[in-house]
C-alpha positions as a LaTeX table, in Angstrom:
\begin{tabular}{lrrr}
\hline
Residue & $x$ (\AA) & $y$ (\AA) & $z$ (\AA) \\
\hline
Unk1 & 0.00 & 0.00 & 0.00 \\
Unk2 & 1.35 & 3.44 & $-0.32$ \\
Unk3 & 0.80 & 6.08 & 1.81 \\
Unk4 & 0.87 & 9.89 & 1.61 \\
Unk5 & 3.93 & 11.75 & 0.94 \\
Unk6 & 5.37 & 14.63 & 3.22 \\
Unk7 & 6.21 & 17.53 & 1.98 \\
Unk8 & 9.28 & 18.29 & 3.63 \\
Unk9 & 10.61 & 21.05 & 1.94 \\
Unk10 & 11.66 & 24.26 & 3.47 \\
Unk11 & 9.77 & 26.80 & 3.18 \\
Unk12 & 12.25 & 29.99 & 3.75 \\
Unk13 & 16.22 & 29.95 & 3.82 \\
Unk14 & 16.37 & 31.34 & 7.04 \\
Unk15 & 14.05 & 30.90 & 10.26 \\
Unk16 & 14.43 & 33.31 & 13.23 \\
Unk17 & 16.45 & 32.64 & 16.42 \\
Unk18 & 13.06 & 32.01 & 18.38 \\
Unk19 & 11.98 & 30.00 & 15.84 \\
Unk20 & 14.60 & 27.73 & 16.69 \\
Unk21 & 14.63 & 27.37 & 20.36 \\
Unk22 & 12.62 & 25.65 & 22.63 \\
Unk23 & 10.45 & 27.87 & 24.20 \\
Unk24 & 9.88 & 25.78 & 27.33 \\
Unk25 & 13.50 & 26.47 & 28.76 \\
Unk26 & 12.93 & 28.82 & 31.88 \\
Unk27 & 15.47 & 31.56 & 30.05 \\
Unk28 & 13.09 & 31.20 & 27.16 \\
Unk29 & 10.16 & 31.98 & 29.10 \\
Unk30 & 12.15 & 34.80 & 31.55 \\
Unk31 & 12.77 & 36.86 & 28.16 \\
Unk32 & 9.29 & 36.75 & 27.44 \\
Unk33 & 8.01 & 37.97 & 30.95 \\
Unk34 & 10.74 & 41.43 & 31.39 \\
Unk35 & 9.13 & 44.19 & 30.67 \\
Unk36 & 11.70 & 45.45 & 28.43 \\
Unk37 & 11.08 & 49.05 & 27.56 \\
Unk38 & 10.68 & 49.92 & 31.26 \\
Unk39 & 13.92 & 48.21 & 31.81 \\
Unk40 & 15.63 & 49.78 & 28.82 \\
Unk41 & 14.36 & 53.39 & 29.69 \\
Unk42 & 15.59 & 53.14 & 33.50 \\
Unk43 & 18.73 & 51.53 & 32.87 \\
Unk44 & 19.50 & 54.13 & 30.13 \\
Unk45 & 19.93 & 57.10 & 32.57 \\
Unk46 & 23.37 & 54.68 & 34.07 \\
Unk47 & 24.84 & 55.01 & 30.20 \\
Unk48 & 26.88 & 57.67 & 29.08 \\
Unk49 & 26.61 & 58.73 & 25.30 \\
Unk50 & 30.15 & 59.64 & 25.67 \\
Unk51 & 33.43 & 56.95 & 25.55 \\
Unk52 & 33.93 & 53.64 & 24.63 \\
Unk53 & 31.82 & 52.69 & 21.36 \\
Unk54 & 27.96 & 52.08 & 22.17 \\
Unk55 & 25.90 & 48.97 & 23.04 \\
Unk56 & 22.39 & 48.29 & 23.14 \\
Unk57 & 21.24 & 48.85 & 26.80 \\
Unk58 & 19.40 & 45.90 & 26.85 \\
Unk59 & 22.34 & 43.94 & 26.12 \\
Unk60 & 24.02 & 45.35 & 28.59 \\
Unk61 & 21.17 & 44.35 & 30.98 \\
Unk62 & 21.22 & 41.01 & 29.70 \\
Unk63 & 24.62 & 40.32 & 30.23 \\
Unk64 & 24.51 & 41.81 & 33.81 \\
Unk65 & 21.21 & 39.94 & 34.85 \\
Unk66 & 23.18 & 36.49 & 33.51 \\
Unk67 & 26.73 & 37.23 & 35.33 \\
Unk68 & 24.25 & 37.02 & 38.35 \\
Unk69 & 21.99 & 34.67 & 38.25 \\
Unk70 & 24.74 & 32.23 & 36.65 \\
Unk71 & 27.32 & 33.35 & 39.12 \\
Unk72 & 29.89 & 34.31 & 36.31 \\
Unk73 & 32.77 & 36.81 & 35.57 \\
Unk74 & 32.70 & 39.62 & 32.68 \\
Unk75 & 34.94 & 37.23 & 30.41 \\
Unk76 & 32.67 & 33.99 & 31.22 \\
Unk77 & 29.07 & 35.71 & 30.25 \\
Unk78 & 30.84 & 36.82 & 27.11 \\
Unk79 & 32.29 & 33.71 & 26.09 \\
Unk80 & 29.47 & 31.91 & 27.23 \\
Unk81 & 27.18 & 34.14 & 25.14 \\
Unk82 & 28.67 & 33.43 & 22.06 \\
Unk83 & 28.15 & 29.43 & 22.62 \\
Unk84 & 24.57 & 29.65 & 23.93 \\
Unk85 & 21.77 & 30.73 & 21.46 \\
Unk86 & 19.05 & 31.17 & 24.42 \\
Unk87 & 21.71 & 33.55 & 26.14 \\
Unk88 & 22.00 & 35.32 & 22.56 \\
Unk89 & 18.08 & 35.31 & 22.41 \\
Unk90 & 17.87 & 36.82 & 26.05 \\
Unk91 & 19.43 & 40.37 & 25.10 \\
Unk92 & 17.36 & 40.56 & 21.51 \\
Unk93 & 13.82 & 39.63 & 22.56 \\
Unk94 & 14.02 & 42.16 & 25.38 \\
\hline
\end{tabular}
């Protein structure tokens, strides 16, 4: 007998980051629940317009709530950022 076939093909190139994460992981979820432009607007007062070359402020956020909660140094959340794709999604869905 022969049964139905799939269609498997893809339908675009490229899928989005959250596309391709599971959004039952508790960082996952966390991202979803900050409210992000209240953060973003407090938080901005802290950063200078002046000096060193500029970065979102929700990155920066990001990276400072994840040195805390995973108990890690400036060089560790950065090189542990680059590996992890939920990290990556934390800062850009806020």
């Amino acid at each position: 007998m022969k049964g139905n076939v799939i269609d498997i093909r893809q339908t675009t190139l490229f899928s989005t980051l959250a596309e391709m994460l599971n959004p039952e992981v508790p960082l996952y979820k966390l991202s979803n629940s900050l409210p992000c432009e209240r953060l973003d607007k407090e938080f901005s007062l802290f950063y200078s317009i002046e000096g060193r070359p500029f970065r979102p402020t929700r990155l920066m956020i990001s990276l400072l709530l994840l040195e805390q909660m995973y108990n890690l140094g400036d060089e560790t959340v950065l090189s542990s950022w680059v590996r992890n794709p939920y990290w990556q999604y934390f800062p850009g869905h806020c």
